[in-house]
C-alpha positions, 0 to 999 in steps of 0.5 A: 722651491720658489714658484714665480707664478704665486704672490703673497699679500700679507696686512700685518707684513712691511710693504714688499716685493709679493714674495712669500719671503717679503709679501706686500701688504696692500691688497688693492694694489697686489690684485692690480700687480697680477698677469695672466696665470699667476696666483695671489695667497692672501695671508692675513688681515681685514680688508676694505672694499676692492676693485678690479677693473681696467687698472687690474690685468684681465685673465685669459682662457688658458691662464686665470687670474686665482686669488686664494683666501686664507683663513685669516683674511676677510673683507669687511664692510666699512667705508661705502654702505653701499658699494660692493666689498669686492667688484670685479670687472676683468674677466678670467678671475677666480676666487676662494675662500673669500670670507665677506661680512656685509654691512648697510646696503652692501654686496659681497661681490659684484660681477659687472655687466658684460663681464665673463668667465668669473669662478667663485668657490668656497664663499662664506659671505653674510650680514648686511641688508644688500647682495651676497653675489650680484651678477650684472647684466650680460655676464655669462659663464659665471659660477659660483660653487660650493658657498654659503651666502647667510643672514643677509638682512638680518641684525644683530639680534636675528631679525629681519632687517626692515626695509620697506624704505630701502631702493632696490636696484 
C-alpha cells in the first residue's frame, strides 16, 4: 500500500518525486516540500547543515510535520564552523532519531526565538565545542525525550577542548 501522507529522501537515489519507488535526493529541498501532517523517511546519506524557516511549511496543532531518521542517515558538521547543522524556525515539527556529529563551534539543533510546539525524540548528537540543543528565546512547548547528547567539547584524544578564547553566545 502506498501511503501519500510519507516522503522518502534518499542521497544515494536519482533525483525523484519523494515516492518511496523514487525518492528525492536532497534533503534540504525534501524538508521544504512538506505540508502539514505528512511524514519525511530520511533513508540514507550524510547531510550538511539544514534550515527550515519561511521557505519550509509551518505544521499545525493537529497535524505535525514528523521527519524520521534512519540509521544510515546523519548530519554532519562541514561547511559553517559555526552554524547549527539543523535549524528549525517553523513550528509543529517533530524530529527522530536524527544523529548530528558536530564539528567547530556547531549546534546540533537550534530552535529559534518565538519558535513553538517543536518535539525532539531519540537524538544522538556529539562532538564539537558548541550546543547539542540550543532553545531561542521565547520558545515554548519544546521537548526534547529520550536523547543522548555526548562529548561536546572534547577532541579527539579525550580531552577537553580549550576554550578560554572562545565567545560564547
Amino acid at each position: 500500500l502506498v501511503d501519500p501522507s510519507i516522503r522518502y529522501v534518499s542521497q544515494s537515489a536519482q533525483a525523484g518525486d519523494g515516492s518511496r519507488a523514487s525518492p528525492w535526493n536532497d534533503l534540504q529541498f525534501a524538508l521544504c516540500q512538506l505540508q502539514p501532517g505528512q511524514t519525511l523517511m530520511v533513508l540514507e546519506g550524510d547531510f550538511g547543515p539544514l534550515l527550515v524557516d519561511q521557505d519550509c511549511s509551518a505544521g499545525t496543532e493537529v497535524a505535525t510535520i514528523d521527519v524520521y531518521f534512519s540509521r544510515t542517515s546523519r548530519l554532519i558538521g562541514a561547511e559553517s564552523p559555526d552554524a547549527a547543522l539543523l535549524d528549525l524556525r517553523q513550528p509543529h515539527w517533530a524530529i527522530y532519531g536524527l544523529e548530528a556529529m558536530l564539528s567547530h563551534q556547531q549546534t546540533g539543533v537550534f530552535i529559534a526565538p518565538g519558535n513553538s510546539n517543536i518535539y525532539l525524540e531519540a537524538l544522538k548528537i556529539r562532538g564539537g565545542s558548541g550546543q547539542g540543543v540550543r532553545i531561542g528565546f521565547g520558545a515554548r512547548d519544546v521537548k526534547v525525550h529520550r536523547s543522548h547528547i555526548h562529548h561536546i567539547g572534547i577532541n579527539a584524544q579525550g580531552t577537553a577542548v580549550d576554550a578560554s578564547s572562545q565567545a560564547v553566545s
